[in-house]
C-alpha positions in Angstrom: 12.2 -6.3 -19.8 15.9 -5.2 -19.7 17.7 -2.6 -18.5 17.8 -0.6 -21.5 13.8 -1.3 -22.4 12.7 0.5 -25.2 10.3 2.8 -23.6 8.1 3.9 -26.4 7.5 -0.1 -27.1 6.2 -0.1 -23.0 4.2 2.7 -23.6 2.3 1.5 -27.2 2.2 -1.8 -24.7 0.1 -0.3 -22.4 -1.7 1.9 -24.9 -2.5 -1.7 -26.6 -3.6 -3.3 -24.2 -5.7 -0.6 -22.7 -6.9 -0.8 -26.4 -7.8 -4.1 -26.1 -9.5 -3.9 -22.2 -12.1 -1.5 -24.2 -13.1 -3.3 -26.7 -13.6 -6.4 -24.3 -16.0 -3.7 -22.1 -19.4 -3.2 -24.0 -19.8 -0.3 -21.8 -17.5 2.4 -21.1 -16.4 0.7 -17.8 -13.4 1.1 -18.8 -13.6 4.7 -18.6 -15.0 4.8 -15.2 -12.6 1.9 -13.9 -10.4 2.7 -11.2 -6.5 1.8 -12.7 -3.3 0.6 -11.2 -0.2 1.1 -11.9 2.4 -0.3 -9.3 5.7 0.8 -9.6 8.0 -1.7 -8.1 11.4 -3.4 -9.7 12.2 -2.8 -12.7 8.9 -0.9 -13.8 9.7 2.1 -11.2 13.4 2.6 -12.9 11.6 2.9 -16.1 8.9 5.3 -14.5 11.9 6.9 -13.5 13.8 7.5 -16.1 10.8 8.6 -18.1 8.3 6.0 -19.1 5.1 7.7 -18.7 1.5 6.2 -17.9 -1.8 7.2 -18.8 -3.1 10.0 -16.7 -6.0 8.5 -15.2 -3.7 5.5 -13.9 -2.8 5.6 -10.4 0.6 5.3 -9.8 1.4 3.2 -6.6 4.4 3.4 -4.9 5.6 -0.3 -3.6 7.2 0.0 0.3 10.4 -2.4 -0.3 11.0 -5.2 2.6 12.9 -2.6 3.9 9.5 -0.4 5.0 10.5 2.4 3.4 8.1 4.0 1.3 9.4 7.6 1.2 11.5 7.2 -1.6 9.1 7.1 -4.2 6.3 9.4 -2.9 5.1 11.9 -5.3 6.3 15.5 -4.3 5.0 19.3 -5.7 3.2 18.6 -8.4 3.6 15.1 -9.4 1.8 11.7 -9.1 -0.8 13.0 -6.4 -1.6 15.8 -8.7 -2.7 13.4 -11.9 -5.5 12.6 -12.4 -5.4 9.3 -11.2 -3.3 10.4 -8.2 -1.1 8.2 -5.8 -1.3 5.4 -3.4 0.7 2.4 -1.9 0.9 -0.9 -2.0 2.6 -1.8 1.1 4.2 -5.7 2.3 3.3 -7.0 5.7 5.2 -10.0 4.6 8.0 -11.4 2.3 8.4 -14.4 -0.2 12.1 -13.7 -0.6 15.3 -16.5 0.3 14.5 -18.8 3.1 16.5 -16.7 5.0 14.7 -13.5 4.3 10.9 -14.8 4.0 8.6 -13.4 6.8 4.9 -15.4 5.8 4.4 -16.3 9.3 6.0 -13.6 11.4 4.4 -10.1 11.8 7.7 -8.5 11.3 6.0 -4.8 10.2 6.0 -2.7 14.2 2.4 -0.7 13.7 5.1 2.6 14.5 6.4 2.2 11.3 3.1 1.3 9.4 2.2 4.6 10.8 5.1 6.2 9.8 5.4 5.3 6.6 1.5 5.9 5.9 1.3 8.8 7.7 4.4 10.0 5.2 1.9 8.7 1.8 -1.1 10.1 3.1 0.6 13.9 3.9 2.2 13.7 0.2 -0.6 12.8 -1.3 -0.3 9.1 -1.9 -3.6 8.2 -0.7 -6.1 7.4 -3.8 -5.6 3.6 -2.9 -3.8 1.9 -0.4 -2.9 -1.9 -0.5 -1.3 -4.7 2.0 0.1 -8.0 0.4 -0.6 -10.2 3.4 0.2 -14.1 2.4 -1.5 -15.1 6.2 -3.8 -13.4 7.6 -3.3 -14.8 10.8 0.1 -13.7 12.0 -0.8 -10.4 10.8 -4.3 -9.6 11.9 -3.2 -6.5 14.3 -1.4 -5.0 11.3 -4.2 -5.0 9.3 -6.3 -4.4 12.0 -4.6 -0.9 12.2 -3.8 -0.2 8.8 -6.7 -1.6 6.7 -9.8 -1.2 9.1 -8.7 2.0 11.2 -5.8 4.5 9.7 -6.6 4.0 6.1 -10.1 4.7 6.8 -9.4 7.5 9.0 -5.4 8.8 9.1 -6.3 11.7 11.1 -8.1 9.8 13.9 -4.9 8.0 14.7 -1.9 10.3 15.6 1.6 8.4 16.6 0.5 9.4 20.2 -2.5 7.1 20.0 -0.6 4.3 18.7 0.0 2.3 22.2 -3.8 3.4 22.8 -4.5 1.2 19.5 -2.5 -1.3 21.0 -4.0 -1.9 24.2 -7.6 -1.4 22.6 -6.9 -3.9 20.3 -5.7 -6.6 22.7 -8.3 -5.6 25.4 -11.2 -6.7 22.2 -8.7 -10.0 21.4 -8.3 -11.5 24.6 -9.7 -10.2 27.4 -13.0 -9.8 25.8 -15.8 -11.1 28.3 -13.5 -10.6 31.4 -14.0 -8.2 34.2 -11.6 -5.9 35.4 -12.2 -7.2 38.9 -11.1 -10.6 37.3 -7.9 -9.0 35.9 -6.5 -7.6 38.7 -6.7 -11.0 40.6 -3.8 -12.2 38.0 
């Protein structure tokens, strides 16, 4: 793909292969199937500047290293309103330069996975949303709070619940099995 890509080419491309996915499908699964389409690099700037995909694919917005999603979430009547809607797929960690690589740091504050959730679910970028995690251990509060809690529920966690989430979630991790007579003594 180059900067100048031939956009009907990408488009017969996915028509083609799409094409190809139902013949390989005995059933109509393919109908049924949920889609993805994530917009990140160079696909977005094509999205952009007007490759379209099929309307039943759901167009997912990627959230840079940066933790910015807001810049492509769908507004008025746009991706959320297609019939395969919006989501995110969201980094907790980055494979980038040595320098810039975060597998084994949770680097992602749970005030800005709020934020910048909170931001996809009120536009309407909430059909599917996905963490690439490359170790689960350094980031098991992160998913914690965005996999098993505010993407299940966004309205049950506010921001001002977010240091309740916190302290809930540490109380379960390590203090599980100790008293609060016990804790005081430390």
């Amino acid at each position: 793909m180059v900067q100048n890509a031939n956009f009907e080419l990408l488009e017969k491309i996915v028509a083609d292969q799409r094409q190809n996915n139902r013949g390989a499908c005995k059933s109509r699964c393919i109908e049924s199937a949920s889609k993805l389409g994530p917009l990140q690099k160079k696909f977005r700037s094509y999205y952009e500047k007007g490759m379209r995909v099929p309307e039943d694919v759901t167009s997912a917005v990627v959230r840079p290293t940066t933790g910015e999603t807001s810049a492509g979430l769908p507004t008025g009547g746009g991706a959320a309103k297609r019939n395969g809607g919006a989501g995110i797929y969201y980094h907790f960690d980055y494979g980038g330069r040595p320098a810039r690589s975060y597998k084994w740091l949770n680097t992602v504050p749970i005030a800005k996975v709020w934020e910048q959730m909170n931001l996809a679910y009120r536009y309407g970028a909430d059909r599917i949303w996905i963490v690439n995690v490359g170790d689960l251990k350094p980031m098991e509060f992160p998913i914690d709070f965005f996999f098993l809690n505010m993407a299940w529920n966004p309205e049950e966690w506010p921001k001002e619940k977010i240091s309740e989430f916190t302290r809930l979630w540490a109380e379960r991790q390590f203090w599980a099995g100790v008293t609060r007579q016990r804790l005081q003594t430390f």
